[in-house]
gemmi code that builds the backbone of each chain (N, CA, C; Angstrom):
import gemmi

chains = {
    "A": [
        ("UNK", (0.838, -1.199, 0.000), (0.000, 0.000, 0.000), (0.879, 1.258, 0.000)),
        ("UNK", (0.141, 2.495, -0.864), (1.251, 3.367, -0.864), (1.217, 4.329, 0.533)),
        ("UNK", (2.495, 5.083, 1.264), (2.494, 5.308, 1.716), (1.549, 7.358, 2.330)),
        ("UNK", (1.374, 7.370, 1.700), (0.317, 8.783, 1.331), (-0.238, 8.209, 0.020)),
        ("UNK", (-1.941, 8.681, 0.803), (-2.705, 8.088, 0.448), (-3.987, 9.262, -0.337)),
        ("UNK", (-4.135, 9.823, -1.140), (-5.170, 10.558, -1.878), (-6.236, 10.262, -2.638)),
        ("UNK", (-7.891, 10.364, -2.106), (-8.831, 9.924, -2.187), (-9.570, 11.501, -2.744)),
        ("UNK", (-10.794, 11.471, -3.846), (-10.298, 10.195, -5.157), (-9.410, 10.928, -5.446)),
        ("UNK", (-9.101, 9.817, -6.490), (-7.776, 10.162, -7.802), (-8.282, 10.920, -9.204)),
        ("UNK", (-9.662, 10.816, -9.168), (-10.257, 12.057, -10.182), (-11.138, 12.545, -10.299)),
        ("UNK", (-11.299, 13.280, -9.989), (-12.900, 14.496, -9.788), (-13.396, 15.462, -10.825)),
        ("UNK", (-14.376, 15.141, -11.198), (-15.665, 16.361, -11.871), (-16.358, 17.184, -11.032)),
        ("UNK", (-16.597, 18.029, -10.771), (-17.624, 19.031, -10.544), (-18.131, 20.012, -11.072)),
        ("UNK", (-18.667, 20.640, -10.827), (-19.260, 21.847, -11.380), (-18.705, 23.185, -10.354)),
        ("UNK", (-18.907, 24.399, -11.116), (-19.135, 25.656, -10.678), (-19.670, 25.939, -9.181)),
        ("UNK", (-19.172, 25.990, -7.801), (-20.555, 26.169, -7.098), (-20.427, 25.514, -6.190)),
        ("UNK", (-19.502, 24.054, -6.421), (-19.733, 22.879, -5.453), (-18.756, 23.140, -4.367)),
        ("UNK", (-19.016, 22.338, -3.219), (-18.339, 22.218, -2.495), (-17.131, 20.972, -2.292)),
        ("UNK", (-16.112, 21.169, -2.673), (-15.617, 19.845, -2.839), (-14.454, 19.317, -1.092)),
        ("UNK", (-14.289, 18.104, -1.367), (-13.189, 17.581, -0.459), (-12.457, 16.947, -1.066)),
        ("UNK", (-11.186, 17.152, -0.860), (-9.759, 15.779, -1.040), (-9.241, 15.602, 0.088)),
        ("UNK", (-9.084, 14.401, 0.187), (-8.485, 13.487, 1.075), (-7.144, 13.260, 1.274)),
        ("UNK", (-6.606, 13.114, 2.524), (-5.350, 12.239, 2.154), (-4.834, 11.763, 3.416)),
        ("UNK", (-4.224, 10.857, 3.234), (-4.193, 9.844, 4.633), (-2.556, 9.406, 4.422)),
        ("UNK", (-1.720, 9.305, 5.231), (-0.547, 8.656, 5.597), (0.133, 7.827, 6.776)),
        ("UNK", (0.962, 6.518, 6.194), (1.337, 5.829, 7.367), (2.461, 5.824, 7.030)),
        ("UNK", (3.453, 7.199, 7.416), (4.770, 7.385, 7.795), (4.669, 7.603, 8.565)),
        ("UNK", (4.078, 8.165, 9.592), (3.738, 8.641, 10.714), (4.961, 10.172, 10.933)),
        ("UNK", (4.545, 10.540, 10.166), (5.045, 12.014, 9.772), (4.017, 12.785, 10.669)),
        ("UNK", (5.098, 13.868, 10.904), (3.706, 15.231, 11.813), (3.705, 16.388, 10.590)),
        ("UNK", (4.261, 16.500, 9.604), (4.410, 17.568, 8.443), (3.267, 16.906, 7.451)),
        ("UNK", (2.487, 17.651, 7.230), (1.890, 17.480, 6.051), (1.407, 18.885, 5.311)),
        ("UNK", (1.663, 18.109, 4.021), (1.335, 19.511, 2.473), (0.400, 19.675, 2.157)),
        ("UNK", (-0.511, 20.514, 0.980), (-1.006, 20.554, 0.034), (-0.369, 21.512, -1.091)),
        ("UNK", (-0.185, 20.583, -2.502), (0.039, 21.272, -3.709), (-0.985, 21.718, -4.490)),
        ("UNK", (-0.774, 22.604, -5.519), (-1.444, 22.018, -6.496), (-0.326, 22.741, -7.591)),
        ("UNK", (-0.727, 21.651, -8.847), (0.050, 21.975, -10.177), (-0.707, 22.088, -11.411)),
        ("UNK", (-0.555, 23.404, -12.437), (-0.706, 23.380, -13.499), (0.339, 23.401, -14.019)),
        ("UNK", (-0.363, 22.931, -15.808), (0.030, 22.573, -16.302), (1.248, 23.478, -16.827)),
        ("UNK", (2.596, 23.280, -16.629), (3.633, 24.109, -17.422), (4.341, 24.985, -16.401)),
        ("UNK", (3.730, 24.819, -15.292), (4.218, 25.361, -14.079), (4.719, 24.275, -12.844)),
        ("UNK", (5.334, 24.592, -11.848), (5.751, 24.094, -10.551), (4.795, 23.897, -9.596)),
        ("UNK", (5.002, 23.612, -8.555), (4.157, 23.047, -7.576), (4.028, 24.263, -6.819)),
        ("UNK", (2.922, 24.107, -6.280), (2.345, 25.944, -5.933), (1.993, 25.253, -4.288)),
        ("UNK", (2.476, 25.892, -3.332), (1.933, 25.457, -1.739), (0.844, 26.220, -1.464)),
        ("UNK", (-0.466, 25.235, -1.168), (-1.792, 25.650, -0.973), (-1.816, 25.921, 0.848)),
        ("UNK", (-1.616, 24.939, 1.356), (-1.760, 25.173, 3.476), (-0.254, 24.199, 3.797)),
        ("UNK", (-0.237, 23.904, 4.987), (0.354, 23.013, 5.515), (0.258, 22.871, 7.117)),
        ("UNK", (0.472, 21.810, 7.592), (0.351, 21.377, 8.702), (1.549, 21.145, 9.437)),
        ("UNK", (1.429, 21.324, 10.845), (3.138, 20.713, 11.276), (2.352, 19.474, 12.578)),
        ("UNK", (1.904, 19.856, 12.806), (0.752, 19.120, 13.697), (-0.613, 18.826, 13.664)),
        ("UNK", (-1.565, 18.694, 14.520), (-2.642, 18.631, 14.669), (-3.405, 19.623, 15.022)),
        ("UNK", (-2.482, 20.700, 15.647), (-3.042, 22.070, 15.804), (-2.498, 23.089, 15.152)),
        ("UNK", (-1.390, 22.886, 14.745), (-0.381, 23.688, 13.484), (-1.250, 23.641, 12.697)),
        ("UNK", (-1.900, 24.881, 11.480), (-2.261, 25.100, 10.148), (-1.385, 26.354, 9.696)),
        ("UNK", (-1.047, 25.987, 8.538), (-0.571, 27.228, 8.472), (-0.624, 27.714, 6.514)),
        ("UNK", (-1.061, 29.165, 6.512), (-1.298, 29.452, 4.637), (-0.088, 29.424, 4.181)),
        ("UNK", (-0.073, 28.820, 2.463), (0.686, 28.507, 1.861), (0.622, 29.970, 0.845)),
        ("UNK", (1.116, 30.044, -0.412), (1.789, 30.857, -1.067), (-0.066, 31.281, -2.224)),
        ("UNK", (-0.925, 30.496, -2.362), (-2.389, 30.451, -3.017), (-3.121, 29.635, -2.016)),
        ("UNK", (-3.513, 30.055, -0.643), (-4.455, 29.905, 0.247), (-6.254, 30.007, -0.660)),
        ("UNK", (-6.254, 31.138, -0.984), (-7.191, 31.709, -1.174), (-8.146, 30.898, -1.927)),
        ("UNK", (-9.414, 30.729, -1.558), (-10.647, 29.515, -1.740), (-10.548, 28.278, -1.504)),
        ("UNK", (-9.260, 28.034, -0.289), (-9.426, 26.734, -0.149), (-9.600, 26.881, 1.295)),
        ("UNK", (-9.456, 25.614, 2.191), (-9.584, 25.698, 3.744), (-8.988, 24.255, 3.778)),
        ("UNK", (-8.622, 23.773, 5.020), (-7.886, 22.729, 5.174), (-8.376, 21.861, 6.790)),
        ("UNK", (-8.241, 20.757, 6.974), (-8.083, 19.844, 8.172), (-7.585, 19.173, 8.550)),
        ("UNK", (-7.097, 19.225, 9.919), (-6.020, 18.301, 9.594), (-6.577, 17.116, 11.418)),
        ("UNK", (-7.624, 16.429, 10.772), (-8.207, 15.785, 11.425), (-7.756, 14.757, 12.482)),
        ("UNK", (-6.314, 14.251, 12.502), (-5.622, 13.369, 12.836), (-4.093, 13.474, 12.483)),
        ("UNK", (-3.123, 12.958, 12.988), (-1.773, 12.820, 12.617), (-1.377, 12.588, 11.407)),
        ("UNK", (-2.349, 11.348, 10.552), (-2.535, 10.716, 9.680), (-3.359, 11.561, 8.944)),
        ("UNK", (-4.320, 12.117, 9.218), (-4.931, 12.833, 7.907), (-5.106, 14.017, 7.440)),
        ("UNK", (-5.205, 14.879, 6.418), (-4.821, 15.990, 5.967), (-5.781, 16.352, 4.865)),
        ("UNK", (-6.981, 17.297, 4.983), (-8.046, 17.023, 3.913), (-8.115, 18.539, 3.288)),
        ("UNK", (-8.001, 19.045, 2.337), (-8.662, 20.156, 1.638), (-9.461, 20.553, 0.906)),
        ("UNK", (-10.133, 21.389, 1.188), (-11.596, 21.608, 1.131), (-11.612, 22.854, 0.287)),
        ("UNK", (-12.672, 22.914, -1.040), (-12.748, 23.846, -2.338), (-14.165, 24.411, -1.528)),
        ("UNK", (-15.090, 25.179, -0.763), (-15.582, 25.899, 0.008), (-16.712, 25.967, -1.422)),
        ("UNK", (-16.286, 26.599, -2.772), (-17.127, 26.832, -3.862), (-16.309, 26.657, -5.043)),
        ("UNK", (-16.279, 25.213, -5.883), (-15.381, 25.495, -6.516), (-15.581, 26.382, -7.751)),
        ("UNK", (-14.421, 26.956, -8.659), (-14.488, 27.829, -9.696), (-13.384, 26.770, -10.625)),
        ("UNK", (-13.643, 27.643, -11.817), (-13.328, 26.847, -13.224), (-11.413, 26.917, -12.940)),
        ("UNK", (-11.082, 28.168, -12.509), (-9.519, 28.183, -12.385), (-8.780, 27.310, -11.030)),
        ("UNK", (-10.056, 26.729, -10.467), (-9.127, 25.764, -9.462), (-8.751, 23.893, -9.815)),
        ("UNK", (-8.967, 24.338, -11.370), (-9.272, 22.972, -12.099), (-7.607, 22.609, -11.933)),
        ("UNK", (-6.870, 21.441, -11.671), (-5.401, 21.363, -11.407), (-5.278, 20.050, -10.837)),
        ("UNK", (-3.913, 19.804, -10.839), (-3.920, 18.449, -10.221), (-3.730, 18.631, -8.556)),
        ("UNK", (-4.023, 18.403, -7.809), (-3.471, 18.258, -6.444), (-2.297, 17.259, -5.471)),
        ("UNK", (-1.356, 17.534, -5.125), (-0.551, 16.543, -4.386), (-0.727, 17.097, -2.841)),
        ("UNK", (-0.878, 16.039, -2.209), (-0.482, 16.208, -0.989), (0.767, 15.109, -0.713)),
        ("UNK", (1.684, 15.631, 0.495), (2.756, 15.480, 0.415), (3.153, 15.267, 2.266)),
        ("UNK", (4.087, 14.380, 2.956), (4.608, 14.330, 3.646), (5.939, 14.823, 3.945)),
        ("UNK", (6.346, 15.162, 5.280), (7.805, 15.140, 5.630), (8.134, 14.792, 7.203)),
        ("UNK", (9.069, 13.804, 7.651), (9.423, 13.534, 8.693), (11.080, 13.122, 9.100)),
        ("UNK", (11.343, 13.310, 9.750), (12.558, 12.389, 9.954), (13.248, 14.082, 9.734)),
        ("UNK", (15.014, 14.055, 10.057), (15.973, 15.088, 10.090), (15.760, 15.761, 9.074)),
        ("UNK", (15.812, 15.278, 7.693), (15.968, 15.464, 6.274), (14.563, 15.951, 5.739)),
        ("UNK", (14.654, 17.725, 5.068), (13.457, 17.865, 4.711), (13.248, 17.338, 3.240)),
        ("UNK", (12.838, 15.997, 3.394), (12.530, 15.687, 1.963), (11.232, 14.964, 1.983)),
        ("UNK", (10.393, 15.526, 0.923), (8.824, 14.892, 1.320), (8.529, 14.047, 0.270)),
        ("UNK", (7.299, 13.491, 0.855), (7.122, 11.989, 0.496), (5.816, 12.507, -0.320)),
        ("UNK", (5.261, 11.826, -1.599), (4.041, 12.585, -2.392), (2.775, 11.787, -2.462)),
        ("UNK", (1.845, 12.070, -2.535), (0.821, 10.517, -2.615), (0.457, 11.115, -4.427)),
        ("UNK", (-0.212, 10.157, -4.812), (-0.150, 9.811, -6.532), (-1.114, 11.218, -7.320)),
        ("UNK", (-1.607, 12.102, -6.087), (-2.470, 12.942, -6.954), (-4.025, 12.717, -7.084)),
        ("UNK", (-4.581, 14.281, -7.374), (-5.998, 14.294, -7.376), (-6.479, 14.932, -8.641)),
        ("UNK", (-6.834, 14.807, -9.561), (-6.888, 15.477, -10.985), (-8.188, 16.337, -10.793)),
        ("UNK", (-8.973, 17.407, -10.625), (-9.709, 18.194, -10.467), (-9.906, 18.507, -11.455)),
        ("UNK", (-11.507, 18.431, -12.146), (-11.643, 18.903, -13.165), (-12.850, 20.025, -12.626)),
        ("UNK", (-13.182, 20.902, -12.399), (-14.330, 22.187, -12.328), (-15.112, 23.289, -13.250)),
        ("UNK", (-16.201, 22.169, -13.867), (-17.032, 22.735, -14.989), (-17.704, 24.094, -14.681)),
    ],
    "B": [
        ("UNK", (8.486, 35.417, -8.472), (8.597, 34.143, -9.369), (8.785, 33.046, -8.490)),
        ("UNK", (9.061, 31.682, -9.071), (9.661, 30.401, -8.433), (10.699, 31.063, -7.956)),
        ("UNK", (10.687, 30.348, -6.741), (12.203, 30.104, -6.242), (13.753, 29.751, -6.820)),
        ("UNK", (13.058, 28.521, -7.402), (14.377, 27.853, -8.676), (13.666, 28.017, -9.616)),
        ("UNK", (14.381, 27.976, -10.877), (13.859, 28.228, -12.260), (14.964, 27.225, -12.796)),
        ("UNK", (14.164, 26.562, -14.011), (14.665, 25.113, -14.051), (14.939, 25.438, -15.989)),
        ("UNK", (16.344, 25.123, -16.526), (16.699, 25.549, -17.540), (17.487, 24.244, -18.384)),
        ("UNK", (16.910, 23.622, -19.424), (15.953, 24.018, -20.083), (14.701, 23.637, -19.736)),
        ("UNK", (13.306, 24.002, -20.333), (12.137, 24.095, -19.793), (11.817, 22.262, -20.230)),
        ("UNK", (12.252, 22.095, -22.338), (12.507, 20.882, -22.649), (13.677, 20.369, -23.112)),
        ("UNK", (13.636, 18.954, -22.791), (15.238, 18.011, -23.145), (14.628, 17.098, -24.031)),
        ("UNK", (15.154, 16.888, -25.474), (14.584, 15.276, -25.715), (15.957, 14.854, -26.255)),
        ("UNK", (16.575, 14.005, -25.981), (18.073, 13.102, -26.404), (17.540, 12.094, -26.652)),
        ("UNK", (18.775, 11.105, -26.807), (18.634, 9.708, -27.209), (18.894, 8.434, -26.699)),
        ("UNK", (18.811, 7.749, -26.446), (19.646, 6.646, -25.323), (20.833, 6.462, -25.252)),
        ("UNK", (21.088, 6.357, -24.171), (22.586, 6.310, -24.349), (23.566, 7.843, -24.004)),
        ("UNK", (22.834, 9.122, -24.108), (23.100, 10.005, -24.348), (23.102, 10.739, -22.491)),
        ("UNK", (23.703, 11.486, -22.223), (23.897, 12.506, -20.905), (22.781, 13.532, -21.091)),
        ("UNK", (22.087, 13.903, -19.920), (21.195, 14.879, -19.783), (21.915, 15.187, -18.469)),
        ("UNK", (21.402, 17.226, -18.849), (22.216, 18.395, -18.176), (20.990, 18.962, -17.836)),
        ("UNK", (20.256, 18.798, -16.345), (19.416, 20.242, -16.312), (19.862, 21.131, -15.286)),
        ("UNK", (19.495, 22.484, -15.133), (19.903, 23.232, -14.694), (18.724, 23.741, -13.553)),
        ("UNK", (19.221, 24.672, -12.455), (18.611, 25.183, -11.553), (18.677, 26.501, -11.357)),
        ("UNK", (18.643, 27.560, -10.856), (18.917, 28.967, -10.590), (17.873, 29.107, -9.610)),
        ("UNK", (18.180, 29.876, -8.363), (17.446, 30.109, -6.995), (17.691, 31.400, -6.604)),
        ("UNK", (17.075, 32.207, -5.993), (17.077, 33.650, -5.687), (17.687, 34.132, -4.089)),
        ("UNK", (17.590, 32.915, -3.415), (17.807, 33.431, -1.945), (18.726, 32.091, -1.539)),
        ("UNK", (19.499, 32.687, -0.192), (20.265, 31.785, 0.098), (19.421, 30.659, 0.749)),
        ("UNK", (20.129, 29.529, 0.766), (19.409, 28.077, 0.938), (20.058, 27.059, 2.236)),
        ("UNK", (19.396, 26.296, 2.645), (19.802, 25.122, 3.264), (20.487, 24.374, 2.588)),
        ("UNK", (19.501, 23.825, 1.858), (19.690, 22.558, 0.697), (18.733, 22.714, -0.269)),
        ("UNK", (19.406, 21.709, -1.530), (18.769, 21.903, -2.185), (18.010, 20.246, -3.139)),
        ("UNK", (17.251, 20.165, -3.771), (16.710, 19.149, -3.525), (16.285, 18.867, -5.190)),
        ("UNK", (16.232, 17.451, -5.882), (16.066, 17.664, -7.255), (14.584, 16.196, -6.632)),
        ("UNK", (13.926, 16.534, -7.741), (12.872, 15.272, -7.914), (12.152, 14.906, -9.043)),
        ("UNK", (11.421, 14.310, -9.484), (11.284, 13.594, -10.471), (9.589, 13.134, -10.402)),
        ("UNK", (9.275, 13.427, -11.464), (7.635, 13.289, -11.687), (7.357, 12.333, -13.193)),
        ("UNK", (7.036, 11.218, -12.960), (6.738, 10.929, -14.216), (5.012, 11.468, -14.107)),
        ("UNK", (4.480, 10.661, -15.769), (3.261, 11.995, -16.383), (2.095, 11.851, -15.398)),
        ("UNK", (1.500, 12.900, -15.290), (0.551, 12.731, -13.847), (1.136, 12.131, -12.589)),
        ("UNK", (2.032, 12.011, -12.454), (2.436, 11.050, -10.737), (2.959, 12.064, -9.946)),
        ("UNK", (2.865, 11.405, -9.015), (3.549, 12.313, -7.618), (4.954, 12.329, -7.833)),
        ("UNK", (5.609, 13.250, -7.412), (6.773, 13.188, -7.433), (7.622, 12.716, -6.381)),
        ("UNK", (8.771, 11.931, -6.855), (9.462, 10.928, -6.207), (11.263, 11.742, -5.901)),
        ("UNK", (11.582, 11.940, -4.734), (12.685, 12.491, -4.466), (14.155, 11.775, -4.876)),
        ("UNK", (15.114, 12.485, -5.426), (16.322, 11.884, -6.181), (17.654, 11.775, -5.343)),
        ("UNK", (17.160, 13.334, -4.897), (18.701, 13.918, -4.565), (18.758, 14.635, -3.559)),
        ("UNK", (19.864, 15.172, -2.380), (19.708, 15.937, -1.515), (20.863, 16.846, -2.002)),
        ("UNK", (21.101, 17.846, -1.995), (22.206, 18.743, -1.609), (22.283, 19.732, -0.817)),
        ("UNK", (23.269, 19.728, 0.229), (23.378, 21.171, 1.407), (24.051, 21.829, 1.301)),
        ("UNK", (23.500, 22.889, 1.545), (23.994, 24.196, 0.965), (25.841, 24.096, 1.321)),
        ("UNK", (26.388, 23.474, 1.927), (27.702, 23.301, 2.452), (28.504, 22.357, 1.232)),
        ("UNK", (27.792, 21.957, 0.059), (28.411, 20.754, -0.227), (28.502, 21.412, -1.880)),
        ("UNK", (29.592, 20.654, -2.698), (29.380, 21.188, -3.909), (29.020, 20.407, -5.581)),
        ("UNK", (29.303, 19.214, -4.527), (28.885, 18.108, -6.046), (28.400, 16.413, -5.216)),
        ("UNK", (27.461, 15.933, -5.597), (26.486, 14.815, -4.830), (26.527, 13.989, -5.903)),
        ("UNK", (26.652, 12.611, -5.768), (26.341, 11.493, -6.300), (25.286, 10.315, -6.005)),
        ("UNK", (24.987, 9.596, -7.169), (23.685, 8.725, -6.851), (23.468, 7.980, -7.718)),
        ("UNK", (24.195, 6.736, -8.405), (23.954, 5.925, -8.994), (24.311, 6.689, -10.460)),
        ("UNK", (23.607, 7.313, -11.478), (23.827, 8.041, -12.752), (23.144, 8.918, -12.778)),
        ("UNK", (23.141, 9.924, -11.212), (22.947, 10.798, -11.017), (23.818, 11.562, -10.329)),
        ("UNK", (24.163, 13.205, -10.732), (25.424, 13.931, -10.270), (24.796, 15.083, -10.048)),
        ("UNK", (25.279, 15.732, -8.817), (24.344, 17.021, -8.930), (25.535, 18.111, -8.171)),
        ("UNK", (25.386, 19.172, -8.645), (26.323, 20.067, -8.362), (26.110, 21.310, -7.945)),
        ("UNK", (26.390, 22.147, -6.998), (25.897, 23.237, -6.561), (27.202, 24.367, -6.224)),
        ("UNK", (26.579, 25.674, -6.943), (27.537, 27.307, -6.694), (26.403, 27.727, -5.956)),
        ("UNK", (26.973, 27.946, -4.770), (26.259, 28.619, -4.154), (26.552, 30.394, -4.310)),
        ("UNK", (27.541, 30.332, -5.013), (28.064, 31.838, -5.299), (27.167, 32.504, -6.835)),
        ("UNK", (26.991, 31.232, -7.274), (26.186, 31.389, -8.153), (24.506, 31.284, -8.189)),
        ("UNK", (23.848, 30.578, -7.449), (23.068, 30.313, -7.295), (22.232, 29.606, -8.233)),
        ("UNK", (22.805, 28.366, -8.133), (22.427, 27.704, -9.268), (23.475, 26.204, -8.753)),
        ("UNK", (22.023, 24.920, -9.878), (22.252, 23.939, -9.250), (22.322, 23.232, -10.846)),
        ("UNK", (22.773, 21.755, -10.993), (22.878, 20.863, -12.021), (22.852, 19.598, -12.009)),
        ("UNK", (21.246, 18.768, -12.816), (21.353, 17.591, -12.453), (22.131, 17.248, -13.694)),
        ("UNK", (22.510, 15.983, -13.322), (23.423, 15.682, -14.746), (22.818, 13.758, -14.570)),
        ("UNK", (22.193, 13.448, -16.240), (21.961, 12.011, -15.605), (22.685, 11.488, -16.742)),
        ("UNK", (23.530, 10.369, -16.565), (24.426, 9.627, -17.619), (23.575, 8.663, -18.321)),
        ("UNK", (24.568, 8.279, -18.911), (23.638, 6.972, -19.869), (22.313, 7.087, -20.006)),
        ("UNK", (21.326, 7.934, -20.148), (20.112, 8.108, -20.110), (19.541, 6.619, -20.724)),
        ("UNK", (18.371, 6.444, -19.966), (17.329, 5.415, -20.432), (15.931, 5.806, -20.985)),
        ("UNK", (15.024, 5.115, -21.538), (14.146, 5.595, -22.367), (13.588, 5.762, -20.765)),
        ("UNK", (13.311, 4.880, -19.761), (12.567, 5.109, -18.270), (13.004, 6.174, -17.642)),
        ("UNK", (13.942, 6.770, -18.546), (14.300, 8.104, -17.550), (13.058, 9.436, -17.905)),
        ("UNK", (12.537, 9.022, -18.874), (11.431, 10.223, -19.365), (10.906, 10.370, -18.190)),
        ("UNK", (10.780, 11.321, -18.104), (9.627, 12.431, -16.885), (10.217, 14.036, -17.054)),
        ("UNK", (9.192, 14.275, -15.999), (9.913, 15.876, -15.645), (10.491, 15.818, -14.477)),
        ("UNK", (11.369, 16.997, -14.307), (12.460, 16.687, -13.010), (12.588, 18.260, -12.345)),
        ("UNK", (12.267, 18.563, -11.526), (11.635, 19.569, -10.167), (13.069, 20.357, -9.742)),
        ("UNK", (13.365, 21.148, -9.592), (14.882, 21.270, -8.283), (13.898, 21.876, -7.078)),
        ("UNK", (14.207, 21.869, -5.892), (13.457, 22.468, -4.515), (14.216, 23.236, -3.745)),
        ("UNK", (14.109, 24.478, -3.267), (15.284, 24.649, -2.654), (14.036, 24.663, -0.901)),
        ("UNK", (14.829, 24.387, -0.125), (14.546, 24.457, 1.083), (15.230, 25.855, 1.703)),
        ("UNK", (15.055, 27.139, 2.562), (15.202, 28.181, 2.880), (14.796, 29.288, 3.737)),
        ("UNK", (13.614, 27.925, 4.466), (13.420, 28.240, 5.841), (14.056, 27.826, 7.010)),
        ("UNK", (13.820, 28.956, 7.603), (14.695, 28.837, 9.279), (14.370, 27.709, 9.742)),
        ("UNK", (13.258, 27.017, 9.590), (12.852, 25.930, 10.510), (13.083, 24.878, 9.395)),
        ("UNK", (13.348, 24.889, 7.938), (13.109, 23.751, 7.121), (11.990, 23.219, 6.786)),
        ("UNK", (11.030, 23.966, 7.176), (9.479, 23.294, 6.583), (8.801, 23.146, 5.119)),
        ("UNK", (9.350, 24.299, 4.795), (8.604, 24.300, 3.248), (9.395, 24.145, 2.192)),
        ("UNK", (9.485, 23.420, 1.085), (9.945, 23.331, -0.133), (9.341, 24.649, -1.169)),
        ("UNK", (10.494, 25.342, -1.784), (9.672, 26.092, -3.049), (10.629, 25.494, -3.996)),
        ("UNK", (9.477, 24.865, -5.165), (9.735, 24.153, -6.627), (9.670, 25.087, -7.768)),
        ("UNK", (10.617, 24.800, -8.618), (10.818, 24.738, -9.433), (9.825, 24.790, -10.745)),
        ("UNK", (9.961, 25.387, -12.015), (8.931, 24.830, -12.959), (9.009, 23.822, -13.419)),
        ("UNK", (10.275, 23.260, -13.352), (10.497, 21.537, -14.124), (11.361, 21.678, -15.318)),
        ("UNK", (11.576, 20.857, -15.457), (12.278, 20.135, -17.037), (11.664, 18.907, -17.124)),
        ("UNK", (11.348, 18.664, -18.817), (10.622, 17.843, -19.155), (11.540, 17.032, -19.885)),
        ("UNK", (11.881, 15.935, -19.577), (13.217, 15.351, -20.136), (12.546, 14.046, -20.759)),
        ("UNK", (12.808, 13.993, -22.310), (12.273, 13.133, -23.668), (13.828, 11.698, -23.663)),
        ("UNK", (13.662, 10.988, -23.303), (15.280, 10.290, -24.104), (14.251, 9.029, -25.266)),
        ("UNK", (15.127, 9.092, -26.220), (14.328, 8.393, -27.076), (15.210, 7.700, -27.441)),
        ("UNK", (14.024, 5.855, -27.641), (15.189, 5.195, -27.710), (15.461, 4.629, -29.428)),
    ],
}
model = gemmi.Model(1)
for chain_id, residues in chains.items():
    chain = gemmi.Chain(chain_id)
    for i, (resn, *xyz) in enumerate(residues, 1):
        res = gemmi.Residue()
        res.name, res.seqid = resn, gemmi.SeqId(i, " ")
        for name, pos in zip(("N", "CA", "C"), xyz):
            atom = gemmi.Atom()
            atom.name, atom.element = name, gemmi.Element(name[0])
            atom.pos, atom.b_iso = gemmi.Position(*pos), 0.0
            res.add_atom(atom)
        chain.add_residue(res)
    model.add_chain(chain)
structure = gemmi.Structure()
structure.add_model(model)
structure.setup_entities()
């Protein structure tokens, strides 16, 4: 099983909706990410977590919100989605001395 | 802008052949970090480099860092057709080490 875990792996919605992504890990990491990437560009930091009470805004906060429900889980939330938040999403781990993070496979967002 | 800016944007060679990508970063760094995305996937970490160090090895991977320059270089030998993906640099540059800022990528073609 992979180790970060992103639920689903591809989404439709519409204009309007309220969406959730998921993501679950058993590194037992206390750091957790959210990306998102378009196309032709780099990975853009949406929130991040250092704990369970740690939240903290990333570099394009704006229309999203985040939870970080457990050690293990890390969920972000599209409040209303719009057509420009259409992108792939990674969420991402880090633990141990070395900041190097761990990625789960992605959320493909499509927002009609 | 990005943090690192990743030069060239595309690579396509041939098997057998050396691939050179490049990095450039704006602020001084910890370390610095290269990774690797094949198409739609999460990205998978390669390389570490600290800011103290000036050339890293890893199997037929070489990575080299001026910090006077600000600027980094993956170099992969013998390229394989499985080497296709795009490839990230990260620089790390917080006080605490928490956040990664990426790169736009290189999209590296080896054809066999």
């Amino acid at each position: 099983d992979a180790d970060v875990t992103q639920t689903p792996r591809n989404r439709i919605t519409k204009t309007g909706k309220r969406i959730m992504l998921e993501c679950s890990q058993t590194k037992g990491h206390d750091r957790m990410y959210w990306y998102r990437q378009d196309p032709g560009l780099g990975l853009r930091l949406i929130y991040y977590s250092f704990d369970v009470k740690d939240i903290n805004k990333g570099e394009i906060s704006d229309g999203y919100s985040v939870s970080r429900q457990a050690q293990a889980k890390f969920s972000l939330s599209l409040e209303s989605a719009i057509p420009n938040q259409t992108a792939l999403y990674f969420c991402a781990t880090r633990g141990g001395t070395k900041n190097i993070q761990y990625f789960g496979a992605g959320t493909r967002l499509s927002v009609l | 802008s990005q943090q690192g800016e990743e030069d060239p944007q595309a690579l396509s060679i041939q098997e057998g052949e050396n691939a050179t990508m490049n990095c450039s970063y704006k602020t001084s760094i910890n370390n610095l970090q290269w990774y690797r995305q094949n198409s739609g996937r999460g990205l998978v970490h390669l390389i570490l480099i600290r800011s103290n160090e000036r050339e890293k090895h890893s199997g037929r991977l070489r990575v080299t860092l001026d910090t006077s320059k600000k600027s980094s270089s993956l170099l992969i030998t013998a390229s394989r057709a499985a080497d296709t993906a795009s490839y990230f640099c990260a620089t790390d540059a917080g006080a605490s080490g928490s956040r990664l800022t990426f790169g736009e990528g290189t999209q590296l073609t080896v054809n066999p």
